[in-house]
PDB file as gemmi writes it, atoms N, CA and C in Angstrom:
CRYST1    1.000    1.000    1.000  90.00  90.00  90.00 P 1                      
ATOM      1  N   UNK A   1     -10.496  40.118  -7.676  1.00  0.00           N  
ATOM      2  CA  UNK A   1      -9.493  39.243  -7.140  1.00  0.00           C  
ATOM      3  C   UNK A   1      -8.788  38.485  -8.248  1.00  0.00           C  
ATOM      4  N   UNK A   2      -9.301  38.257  -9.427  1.00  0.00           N  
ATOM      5  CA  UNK A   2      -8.988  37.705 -10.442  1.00  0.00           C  
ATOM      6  C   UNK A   2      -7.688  38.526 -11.224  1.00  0.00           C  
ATOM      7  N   UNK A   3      -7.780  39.801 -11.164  1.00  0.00           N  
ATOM      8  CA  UNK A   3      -6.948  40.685 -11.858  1.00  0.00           C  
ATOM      9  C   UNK A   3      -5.189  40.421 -11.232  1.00  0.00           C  
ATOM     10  N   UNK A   4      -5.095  39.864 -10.102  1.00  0.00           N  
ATOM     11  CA  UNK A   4      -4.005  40.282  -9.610  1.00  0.00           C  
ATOM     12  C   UNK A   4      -3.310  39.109 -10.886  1.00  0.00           C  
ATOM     13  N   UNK A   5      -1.957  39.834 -10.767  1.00  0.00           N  
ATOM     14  CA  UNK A   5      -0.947  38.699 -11.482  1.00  0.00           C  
ATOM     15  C   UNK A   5       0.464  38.526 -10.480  1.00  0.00           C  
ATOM     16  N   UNK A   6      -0.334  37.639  -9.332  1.00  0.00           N  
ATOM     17  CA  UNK A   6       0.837  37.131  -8.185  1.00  0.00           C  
ATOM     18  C   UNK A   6       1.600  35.649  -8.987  1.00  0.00           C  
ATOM     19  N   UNK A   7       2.613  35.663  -8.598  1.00  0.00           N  
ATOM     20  CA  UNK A   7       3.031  34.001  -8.551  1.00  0.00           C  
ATOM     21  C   UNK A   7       3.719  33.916  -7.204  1.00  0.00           C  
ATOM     22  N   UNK A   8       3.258  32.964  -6.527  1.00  0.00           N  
ATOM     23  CA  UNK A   8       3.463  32.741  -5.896  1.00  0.00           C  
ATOM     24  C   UNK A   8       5.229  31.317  -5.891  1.00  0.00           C  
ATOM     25  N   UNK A   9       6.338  31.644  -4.840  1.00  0.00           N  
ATOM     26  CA  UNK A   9       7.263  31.115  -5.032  1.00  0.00           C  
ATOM     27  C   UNK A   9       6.889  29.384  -4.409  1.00  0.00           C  
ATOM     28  N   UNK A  10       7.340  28.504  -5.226  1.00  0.00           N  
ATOM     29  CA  UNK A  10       7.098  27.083  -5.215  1.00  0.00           C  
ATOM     30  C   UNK A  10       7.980  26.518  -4.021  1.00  0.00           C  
ATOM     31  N   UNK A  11       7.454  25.703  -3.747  1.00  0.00           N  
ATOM     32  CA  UNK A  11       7.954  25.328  -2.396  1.00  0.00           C  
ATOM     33  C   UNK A  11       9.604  24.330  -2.749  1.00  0.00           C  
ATOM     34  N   UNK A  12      10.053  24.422  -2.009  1.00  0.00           N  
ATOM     35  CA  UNK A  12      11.263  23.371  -2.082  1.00  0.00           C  
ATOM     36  C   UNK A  12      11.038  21.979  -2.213  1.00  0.00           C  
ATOM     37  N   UNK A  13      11.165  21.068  -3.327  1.00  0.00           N  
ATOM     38  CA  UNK A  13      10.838  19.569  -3.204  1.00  0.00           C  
ATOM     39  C   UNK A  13      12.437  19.201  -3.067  1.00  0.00           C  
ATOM     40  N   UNK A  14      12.627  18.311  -1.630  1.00  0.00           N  
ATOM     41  CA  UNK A  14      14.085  17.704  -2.037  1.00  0.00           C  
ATOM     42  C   UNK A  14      14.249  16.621  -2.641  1.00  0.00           C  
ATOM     43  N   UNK A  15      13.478  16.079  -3.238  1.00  0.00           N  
ATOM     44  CA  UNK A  15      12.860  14.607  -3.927  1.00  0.00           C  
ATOM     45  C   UNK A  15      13.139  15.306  -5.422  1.00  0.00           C  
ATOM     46  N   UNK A  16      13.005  16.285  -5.392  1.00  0.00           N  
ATOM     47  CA  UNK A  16      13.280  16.260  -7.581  1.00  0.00           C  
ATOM     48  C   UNK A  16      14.033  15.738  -8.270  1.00  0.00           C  
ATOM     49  N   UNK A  17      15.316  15.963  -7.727  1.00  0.00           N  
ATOM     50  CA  UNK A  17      16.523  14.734  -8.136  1.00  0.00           C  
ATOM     51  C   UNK A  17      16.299  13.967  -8.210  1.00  0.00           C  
ATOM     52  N   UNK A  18      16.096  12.935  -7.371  1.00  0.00           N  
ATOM     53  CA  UNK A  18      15.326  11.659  -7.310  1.00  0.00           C  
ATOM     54  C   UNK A  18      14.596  11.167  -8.374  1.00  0.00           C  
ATOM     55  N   UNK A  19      13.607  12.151  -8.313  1.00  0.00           N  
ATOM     56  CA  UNK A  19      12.267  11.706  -9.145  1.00  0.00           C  
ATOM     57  C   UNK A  19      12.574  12.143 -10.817  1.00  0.00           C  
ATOM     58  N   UNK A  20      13.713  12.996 -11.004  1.00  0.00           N  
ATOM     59  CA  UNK A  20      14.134  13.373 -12.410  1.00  0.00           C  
ATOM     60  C   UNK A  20      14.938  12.352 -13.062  1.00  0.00           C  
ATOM     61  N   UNK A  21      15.895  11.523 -11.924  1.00  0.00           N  
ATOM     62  CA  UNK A  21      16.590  10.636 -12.559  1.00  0.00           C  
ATOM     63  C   UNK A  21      15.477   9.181 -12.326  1.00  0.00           C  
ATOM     64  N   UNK A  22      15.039   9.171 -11.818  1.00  0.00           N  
ATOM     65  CA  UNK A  22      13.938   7.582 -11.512  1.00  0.00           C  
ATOM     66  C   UNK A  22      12.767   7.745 -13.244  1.00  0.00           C  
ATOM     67  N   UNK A  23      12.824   8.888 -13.203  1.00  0.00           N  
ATOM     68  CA  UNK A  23      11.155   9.543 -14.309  1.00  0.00           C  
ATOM     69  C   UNK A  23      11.948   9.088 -15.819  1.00  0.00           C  
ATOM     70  N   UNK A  24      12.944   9.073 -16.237  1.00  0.00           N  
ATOM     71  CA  UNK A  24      13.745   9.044 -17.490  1.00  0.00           C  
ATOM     72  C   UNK A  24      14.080   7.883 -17.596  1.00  0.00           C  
ATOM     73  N   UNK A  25      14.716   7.171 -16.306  1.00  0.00           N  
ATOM     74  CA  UNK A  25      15.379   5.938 -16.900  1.00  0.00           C  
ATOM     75  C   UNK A  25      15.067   4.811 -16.636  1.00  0.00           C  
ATOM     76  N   UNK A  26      13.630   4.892 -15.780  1.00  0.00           N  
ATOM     77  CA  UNK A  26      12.914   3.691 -14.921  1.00  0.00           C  
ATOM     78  C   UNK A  26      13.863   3.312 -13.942  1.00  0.00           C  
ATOM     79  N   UNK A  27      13.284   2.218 -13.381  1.00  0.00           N  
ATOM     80  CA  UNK A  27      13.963   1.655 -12.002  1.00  0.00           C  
ATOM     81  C   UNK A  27      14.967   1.212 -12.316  1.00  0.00           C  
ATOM     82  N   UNK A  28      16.239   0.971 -11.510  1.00  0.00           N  
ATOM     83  CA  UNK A  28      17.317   0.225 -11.722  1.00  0.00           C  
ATOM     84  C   UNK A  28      18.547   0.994 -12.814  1.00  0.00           C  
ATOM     85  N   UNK A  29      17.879   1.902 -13.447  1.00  0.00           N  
ATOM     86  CA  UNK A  29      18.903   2.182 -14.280  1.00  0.00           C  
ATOM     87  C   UNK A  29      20.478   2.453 -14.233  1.00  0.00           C  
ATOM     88  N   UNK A  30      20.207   3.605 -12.868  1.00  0.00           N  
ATOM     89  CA  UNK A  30      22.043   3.655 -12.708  1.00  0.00           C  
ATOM     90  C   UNK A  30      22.918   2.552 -11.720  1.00  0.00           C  
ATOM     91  N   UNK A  31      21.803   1.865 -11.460  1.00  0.00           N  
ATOM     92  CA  UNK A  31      23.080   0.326 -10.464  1.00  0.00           C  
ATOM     93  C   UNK A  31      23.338   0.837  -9.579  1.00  0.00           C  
ATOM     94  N   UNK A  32      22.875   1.618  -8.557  1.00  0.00           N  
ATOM     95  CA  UNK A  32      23.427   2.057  -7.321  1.00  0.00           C  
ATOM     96  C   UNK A  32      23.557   0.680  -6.843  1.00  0.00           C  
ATOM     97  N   UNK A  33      24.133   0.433  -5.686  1.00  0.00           N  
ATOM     98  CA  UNK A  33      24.440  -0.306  -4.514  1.00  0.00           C  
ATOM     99  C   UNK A  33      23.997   0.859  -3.697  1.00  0.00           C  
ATOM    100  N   UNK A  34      22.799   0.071  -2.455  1.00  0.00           N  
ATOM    101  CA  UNK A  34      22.636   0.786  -1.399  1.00  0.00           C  
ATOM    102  C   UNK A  34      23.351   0.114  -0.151  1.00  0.00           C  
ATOM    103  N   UNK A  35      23.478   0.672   0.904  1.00  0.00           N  
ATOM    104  CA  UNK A  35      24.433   0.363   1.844  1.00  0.00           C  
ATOM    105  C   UNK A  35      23.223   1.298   3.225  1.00  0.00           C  
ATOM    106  N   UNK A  36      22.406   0.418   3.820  1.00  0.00           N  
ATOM    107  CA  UNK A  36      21.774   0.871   4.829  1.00  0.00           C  
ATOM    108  C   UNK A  36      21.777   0.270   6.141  1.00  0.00           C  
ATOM    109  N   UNK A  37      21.515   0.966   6.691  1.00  0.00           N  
ATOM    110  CA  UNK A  37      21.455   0.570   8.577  1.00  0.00           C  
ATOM    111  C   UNK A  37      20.471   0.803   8.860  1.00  0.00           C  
ATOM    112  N   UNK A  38      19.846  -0.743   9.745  1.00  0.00           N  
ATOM    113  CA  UNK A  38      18.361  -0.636  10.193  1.00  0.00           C  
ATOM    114  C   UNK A  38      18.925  -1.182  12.023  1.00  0.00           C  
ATOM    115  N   UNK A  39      18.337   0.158  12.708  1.00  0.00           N  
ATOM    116  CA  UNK A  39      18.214   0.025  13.841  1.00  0.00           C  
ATOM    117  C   UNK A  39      17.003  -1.057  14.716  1.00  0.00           C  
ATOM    118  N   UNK A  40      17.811  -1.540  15.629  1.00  0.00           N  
ATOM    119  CA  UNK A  40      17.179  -2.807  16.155  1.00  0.00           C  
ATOM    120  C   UNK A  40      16.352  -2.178  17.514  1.00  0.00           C  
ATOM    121  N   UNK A  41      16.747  -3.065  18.556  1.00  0.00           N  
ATOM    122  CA  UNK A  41      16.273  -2.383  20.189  1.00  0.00           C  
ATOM    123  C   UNK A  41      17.646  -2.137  20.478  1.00  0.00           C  
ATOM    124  N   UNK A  42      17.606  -1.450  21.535  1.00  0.00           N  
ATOM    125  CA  UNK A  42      18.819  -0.964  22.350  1.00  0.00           C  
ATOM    126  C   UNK A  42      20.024  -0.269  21.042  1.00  0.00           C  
ATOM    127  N   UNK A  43      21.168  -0.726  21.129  1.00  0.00           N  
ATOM    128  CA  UNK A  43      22.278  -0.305  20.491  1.00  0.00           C  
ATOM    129  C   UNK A  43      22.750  -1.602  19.274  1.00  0.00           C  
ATOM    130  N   UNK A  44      21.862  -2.250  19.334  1.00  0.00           N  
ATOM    131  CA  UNK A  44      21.721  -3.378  18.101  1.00  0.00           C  
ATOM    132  C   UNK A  44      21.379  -2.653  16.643  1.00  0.00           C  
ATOM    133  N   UNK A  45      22.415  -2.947  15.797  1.00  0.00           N  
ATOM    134  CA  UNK A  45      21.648  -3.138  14.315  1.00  0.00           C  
ATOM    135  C   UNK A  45      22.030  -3.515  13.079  1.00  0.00           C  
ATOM    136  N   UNK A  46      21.206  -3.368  12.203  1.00  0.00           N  
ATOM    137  CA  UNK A  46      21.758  -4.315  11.016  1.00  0.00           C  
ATOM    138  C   UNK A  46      21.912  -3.360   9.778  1.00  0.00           C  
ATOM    139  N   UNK A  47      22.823  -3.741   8.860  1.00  0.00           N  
ATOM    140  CA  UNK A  47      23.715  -3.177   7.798  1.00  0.00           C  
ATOM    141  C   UNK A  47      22.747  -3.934   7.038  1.00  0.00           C  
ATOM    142  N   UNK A  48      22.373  -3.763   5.600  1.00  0.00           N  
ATOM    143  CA  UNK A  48      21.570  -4.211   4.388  1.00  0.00           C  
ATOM    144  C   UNK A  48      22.138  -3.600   3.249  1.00  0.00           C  
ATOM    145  N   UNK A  49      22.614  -4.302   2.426  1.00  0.00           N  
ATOM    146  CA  UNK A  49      23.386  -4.146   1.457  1.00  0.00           C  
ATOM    147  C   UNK A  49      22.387  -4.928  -0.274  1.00  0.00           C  
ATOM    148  N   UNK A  50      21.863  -3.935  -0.865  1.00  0.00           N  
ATOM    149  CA  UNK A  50      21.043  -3.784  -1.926  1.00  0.00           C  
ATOM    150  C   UNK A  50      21.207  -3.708  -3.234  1.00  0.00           C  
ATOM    151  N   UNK A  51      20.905  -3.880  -4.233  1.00  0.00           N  
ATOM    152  CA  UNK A  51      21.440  -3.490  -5.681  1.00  0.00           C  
ATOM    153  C   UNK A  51      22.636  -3.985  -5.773  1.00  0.00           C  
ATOM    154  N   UNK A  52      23.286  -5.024  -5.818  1.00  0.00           N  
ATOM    155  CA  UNK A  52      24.366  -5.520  -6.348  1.00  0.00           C  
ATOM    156  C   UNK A  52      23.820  -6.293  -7.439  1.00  0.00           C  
ATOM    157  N   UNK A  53      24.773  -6.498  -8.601  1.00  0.00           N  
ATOM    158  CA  UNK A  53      24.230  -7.370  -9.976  1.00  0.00           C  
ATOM    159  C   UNK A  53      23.890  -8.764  -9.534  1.00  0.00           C  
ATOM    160  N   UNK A  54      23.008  -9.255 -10.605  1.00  0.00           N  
ATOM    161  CA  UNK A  54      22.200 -10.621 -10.385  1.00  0.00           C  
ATOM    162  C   UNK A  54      23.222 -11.456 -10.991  1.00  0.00           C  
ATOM    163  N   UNK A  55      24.296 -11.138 -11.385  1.00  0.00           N  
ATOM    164  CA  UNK A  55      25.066 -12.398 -12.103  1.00  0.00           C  
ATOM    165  C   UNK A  55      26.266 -12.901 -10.698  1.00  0.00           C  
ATOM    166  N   UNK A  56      26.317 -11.846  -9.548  1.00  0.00           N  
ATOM    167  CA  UNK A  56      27.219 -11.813  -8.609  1.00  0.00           C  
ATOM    168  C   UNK A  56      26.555 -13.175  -7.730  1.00  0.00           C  
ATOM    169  N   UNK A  57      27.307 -13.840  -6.812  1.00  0.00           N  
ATOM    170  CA  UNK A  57      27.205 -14.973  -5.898  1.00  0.00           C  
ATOM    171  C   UNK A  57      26.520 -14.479  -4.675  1.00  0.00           C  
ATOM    172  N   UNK A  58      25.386 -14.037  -3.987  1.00  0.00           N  
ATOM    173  CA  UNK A  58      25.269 -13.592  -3.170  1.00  0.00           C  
ATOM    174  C   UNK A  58      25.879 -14.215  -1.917  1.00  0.00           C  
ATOM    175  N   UNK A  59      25.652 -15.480  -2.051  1.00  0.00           N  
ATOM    176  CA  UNK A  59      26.211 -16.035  -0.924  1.00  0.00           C  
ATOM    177  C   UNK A  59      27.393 -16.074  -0.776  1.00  0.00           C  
ATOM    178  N   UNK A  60      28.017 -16.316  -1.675  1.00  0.00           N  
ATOM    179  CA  UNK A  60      29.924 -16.217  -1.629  1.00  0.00           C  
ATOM    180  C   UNK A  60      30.196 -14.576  -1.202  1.00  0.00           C  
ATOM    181  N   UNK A  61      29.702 -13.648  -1.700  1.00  0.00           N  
ATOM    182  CA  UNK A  61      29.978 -12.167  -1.181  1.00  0.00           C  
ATOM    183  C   UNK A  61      29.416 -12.246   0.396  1.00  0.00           C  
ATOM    184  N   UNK A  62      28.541 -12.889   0.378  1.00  0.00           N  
ATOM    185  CA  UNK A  62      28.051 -13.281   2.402  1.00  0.00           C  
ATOM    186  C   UNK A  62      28.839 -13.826   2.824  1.00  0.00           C  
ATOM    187  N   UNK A  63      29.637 -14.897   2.776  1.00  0.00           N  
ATOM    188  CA  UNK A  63      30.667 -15.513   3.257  1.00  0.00           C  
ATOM    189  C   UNK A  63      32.031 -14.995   3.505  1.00  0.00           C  
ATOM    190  N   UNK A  64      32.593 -13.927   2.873  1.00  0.00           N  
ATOM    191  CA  UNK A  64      33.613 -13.409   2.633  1.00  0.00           C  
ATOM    192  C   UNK A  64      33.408 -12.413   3.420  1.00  0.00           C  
ATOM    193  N   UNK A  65      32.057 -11.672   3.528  1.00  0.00           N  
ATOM    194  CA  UNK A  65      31.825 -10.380   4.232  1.00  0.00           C  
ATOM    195  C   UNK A  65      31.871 -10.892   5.696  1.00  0.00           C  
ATOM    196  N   UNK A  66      31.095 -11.684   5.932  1.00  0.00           N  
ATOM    197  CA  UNK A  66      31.065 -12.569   7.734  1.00  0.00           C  
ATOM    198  C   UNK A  66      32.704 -12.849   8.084  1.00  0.00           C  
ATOM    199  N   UNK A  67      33.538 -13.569   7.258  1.00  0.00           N  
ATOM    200  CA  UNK A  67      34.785 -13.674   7.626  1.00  0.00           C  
ATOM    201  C   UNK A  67      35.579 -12.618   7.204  1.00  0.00           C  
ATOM    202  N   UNK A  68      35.144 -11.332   6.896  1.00  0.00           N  
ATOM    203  CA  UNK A  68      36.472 -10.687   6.627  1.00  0.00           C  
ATOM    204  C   UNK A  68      36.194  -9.872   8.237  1.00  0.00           C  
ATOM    205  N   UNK A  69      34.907  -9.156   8.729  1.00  0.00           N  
ATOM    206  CA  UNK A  69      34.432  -8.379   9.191  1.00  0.00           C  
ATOM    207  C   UNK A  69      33.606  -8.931  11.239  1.00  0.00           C  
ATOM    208  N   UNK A  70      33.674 -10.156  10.725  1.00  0.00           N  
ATOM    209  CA  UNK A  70      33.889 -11.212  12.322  1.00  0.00           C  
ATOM    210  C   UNK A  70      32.236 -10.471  12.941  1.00  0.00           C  
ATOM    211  N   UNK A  71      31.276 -10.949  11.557  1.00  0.00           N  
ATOM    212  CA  UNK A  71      29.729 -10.714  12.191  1.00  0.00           C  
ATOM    213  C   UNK A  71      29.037 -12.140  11.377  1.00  0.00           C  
ATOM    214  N   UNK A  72      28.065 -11.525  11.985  1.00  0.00           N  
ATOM    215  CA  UNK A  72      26.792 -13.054  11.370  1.00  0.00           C  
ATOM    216  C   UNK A  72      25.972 -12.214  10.660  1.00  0.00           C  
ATOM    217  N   UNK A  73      25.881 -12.663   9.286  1.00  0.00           N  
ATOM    218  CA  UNK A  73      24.620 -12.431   8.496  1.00  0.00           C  
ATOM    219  C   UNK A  73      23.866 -13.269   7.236  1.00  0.00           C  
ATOM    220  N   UNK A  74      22.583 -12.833   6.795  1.00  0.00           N  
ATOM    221  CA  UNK A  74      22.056 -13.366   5.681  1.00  0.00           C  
ATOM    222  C   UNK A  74      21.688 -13.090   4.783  1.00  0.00           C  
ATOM    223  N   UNK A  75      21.099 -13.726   3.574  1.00  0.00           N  
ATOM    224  CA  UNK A  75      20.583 -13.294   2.299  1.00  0.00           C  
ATOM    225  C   UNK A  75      18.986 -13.376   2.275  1.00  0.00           C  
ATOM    226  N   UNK A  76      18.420 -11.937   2.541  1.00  0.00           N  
ATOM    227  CA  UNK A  76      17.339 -12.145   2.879  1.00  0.00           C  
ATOM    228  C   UNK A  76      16.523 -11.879   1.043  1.00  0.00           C  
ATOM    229  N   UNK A  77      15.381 -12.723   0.881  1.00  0.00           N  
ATOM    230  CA  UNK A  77      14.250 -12.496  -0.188  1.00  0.00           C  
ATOM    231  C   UNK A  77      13.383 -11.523  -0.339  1.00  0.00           C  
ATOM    232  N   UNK A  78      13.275 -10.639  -0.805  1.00  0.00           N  
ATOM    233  CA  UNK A  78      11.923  -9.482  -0.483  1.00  0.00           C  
ATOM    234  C   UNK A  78      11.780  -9.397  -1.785  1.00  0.00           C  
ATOM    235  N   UNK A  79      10.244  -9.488  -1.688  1.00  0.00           N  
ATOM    236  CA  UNK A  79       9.661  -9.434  -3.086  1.00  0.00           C  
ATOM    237  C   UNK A  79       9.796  -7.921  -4.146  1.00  0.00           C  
ATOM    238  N   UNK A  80       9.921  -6.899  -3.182  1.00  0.00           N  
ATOM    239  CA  UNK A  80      10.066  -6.134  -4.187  1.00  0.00           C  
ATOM    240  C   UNK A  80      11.787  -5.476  -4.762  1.00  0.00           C  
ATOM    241  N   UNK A  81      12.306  -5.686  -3.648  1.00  0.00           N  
ATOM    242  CA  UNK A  81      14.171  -5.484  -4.041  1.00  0.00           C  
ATOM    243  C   UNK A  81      14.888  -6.355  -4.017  1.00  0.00           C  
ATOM    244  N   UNK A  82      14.853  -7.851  -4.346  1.00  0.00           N  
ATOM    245  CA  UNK A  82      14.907  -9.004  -4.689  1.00  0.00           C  
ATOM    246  C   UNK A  82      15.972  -9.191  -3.144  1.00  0.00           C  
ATOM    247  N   UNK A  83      16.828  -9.561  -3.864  1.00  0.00           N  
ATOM    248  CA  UNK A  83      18.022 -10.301  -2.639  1.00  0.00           C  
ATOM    249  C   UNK A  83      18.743  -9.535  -1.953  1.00  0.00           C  
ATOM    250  N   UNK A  84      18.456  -9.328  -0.533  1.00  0.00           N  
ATOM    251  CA  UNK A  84      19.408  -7.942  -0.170  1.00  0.00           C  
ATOM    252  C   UNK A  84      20.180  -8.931   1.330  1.00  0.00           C  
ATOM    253  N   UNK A  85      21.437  -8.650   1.362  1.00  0.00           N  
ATOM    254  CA  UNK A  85      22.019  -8.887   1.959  1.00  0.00           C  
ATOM    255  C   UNK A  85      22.159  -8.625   3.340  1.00  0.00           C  
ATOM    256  N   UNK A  86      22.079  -9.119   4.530  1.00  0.00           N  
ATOM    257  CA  UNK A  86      22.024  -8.333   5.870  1.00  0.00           C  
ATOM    258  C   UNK A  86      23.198  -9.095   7.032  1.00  0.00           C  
ATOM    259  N   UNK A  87      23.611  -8.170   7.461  1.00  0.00           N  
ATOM    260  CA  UNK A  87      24.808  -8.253   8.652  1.00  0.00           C  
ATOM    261  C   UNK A  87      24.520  -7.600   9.704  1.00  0.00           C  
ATOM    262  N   UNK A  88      24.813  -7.813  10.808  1.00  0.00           N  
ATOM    263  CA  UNK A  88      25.138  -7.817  12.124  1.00  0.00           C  
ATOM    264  C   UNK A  88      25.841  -6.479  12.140  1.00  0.00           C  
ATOM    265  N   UNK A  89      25.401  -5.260  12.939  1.00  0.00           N  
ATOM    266  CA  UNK A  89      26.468  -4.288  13.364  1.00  0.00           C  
ATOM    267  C   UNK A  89      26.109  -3.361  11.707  1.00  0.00           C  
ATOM    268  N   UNK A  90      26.688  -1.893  12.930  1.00  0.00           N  
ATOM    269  CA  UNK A  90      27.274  -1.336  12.329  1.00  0.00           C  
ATOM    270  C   UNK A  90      28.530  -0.826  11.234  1.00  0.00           C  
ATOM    271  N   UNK A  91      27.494  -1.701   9.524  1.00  0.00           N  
ATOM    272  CA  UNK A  91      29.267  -2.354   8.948  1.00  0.00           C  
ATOM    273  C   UNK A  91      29.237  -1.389   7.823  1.00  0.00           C  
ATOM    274  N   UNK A  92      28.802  -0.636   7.652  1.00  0.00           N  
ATOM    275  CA  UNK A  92      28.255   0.364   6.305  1.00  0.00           C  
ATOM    276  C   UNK A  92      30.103   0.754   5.394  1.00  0.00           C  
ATOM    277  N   UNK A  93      30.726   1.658   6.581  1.00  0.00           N  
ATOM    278  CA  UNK A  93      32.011   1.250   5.732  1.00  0.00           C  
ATOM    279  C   UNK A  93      32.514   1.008   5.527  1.00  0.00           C  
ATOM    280  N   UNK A  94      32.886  -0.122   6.073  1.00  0.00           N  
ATOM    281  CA  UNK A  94      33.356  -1.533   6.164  1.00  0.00           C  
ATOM    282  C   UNK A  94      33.341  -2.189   4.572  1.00  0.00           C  
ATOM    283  N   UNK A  95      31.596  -2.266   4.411  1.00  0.00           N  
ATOM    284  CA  UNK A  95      31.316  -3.090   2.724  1.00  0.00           C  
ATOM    285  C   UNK A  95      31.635  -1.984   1.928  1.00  0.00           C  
ATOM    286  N   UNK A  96      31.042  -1.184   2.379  1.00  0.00           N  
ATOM    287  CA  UNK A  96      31.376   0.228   0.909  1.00  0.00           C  
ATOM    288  C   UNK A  96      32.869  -0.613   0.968  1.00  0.00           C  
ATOM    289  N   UNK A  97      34.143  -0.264   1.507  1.00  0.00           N  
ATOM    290  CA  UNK A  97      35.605  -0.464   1.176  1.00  0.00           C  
ATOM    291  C   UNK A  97      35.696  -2.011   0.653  1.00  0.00           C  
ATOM    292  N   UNK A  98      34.993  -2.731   1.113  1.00  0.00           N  
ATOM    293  CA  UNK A  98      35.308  -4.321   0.496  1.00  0.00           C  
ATOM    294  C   UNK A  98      34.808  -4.340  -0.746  1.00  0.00           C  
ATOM    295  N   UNK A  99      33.295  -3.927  -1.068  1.00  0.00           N  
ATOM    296  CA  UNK A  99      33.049  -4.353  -2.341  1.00  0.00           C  
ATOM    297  C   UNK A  99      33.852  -3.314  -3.457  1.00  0.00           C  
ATOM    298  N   UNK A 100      34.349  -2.100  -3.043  1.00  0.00           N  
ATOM    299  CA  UNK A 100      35.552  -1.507  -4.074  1.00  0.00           C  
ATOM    300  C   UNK A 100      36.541  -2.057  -4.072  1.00  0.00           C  
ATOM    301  N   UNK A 101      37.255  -2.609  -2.967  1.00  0.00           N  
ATOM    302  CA  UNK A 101      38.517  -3.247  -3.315  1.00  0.00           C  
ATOM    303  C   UNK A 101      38.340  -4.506  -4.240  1.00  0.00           C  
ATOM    304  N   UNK A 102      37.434  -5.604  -3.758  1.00  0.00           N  
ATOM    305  CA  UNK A 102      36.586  -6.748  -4.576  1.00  0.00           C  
ATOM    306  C   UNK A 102      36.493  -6.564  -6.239  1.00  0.00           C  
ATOM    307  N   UNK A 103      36.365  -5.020  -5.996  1.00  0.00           N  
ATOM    308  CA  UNK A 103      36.042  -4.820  -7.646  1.00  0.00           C  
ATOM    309  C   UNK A 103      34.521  -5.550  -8.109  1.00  0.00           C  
ATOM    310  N   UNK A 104      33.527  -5.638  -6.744  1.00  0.00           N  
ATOM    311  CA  UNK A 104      32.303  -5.928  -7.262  1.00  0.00           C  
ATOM    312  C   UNK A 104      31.348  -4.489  -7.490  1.00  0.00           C  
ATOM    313  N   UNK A 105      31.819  -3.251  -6.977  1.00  0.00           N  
ATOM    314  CA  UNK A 105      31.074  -1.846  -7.064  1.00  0.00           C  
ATOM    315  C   UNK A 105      32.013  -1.015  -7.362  1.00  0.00           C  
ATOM    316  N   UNK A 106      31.758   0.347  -7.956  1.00  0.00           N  
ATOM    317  CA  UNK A 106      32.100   0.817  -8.297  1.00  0.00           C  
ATOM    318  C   UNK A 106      32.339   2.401  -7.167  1.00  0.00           C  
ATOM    319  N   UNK A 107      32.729   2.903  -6.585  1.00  0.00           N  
ATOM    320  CA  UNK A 107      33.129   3.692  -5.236  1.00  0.00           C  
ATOM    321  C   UNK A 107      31.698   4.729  -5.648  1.00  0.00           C  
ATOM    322  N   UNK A 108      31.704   5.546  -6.742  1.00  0.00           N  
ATOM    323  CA  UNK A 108      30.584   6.745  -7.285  1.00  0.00           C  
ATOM    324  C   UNK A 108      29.301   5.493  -7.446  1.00  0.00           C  
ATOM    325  N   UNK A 109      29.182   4.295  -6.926  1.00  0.00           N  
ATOM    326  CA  UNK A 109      28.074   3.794  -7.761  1.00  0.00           C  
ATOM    327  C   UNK A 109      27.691   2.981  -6.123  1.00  0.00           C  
ATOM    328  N   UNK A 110      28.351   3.658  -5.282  1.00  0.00           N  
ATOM    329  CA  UNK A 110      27.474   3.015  -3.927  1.00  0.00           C  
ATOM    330  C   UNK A 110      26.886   4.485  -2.887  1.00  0.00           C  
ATOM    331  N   UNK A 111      25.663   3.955  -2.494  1.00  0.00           N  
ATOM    332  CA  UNK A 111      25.207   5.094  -2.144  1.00  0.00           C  
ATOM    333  C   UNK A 111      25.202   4.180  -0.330  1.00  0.00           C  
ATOM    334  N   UNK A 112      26.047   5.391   0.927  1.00  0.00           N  
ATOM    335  CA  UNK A 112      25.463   4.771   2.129  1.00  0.00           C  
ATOM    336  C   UNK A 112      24.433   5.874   3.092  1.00  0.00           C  
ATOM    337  N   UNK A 113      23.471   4.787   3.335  1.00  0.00           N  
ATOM    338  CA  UNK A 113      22.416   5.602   3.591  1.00  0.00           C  
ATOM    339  C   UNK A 113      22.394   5.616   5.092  1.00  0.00           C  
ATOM    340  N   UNK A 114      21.917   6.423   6.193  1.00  0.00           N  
ATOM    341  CA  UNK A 114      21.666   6.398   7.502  1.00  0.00           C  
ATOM    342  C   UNK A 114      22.147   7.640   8.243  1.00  0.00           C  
ATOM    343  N   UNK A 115      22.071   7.543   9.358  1.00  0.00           N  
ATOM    344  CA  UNK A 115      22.692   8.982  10.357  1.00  0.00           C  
ATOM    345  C   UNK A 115      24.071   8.649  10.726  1.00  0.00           C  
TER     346      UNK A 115                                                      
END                                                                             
């Protein structure tokens, strides 16, 4: 049983990308902005907006986003992705287009995540 010389074909990882650019440049390196939607109960949910620079106003970009976009949201603390931003509704491209026009992100440097 030893003699055979099979290789067997490797399975598909869709994570390699991922893990090729995370493995080289450590965390944080390319500055994405994430742009996610977390489903609530019923037809409720919330937009979370991630990775924006630490020198930016979070709260002034909260304030501007609530009045441009006519929702309620906050600046929530989490210990491991520091300050992530959260709104009311379905607002994903909504911020993607504000924070490019804003000139606080860069259009290739926001990633929106969800179905």
């Amino acid at each position: 049983m030893s003699d055979l010389d099979v290789t067997l074909p490797s399975a598909f990882d869709p994570f390699a990308e991922a893990n090729a650019e995370d493995a080289g440049a450590g965390p944080g390196a390319k500055d994405y902005v994430h742009v996610r939607i977390q489903q609530r109960n019923g037809r409720k949910s919330l937009t979370t907006v991630q990775g924006l620079k630490k020198e930016f106003s979070y709260n002034k970009i909260l304030k501007d986003l609530k009045k441009e976009f006519c929702c309620n949201g906050t600046v929530v603390q989490d210990p491991e992705l520091g300050q992530v931003i959260q709104l009311q509704g379905d607002q994903r491209k909504n911020v993607a287009t504000f924070l490019v026009q804003a000139g606080i992100a860069k259009k290739e440097l926001i990633k929106i995540h969800g179905f």
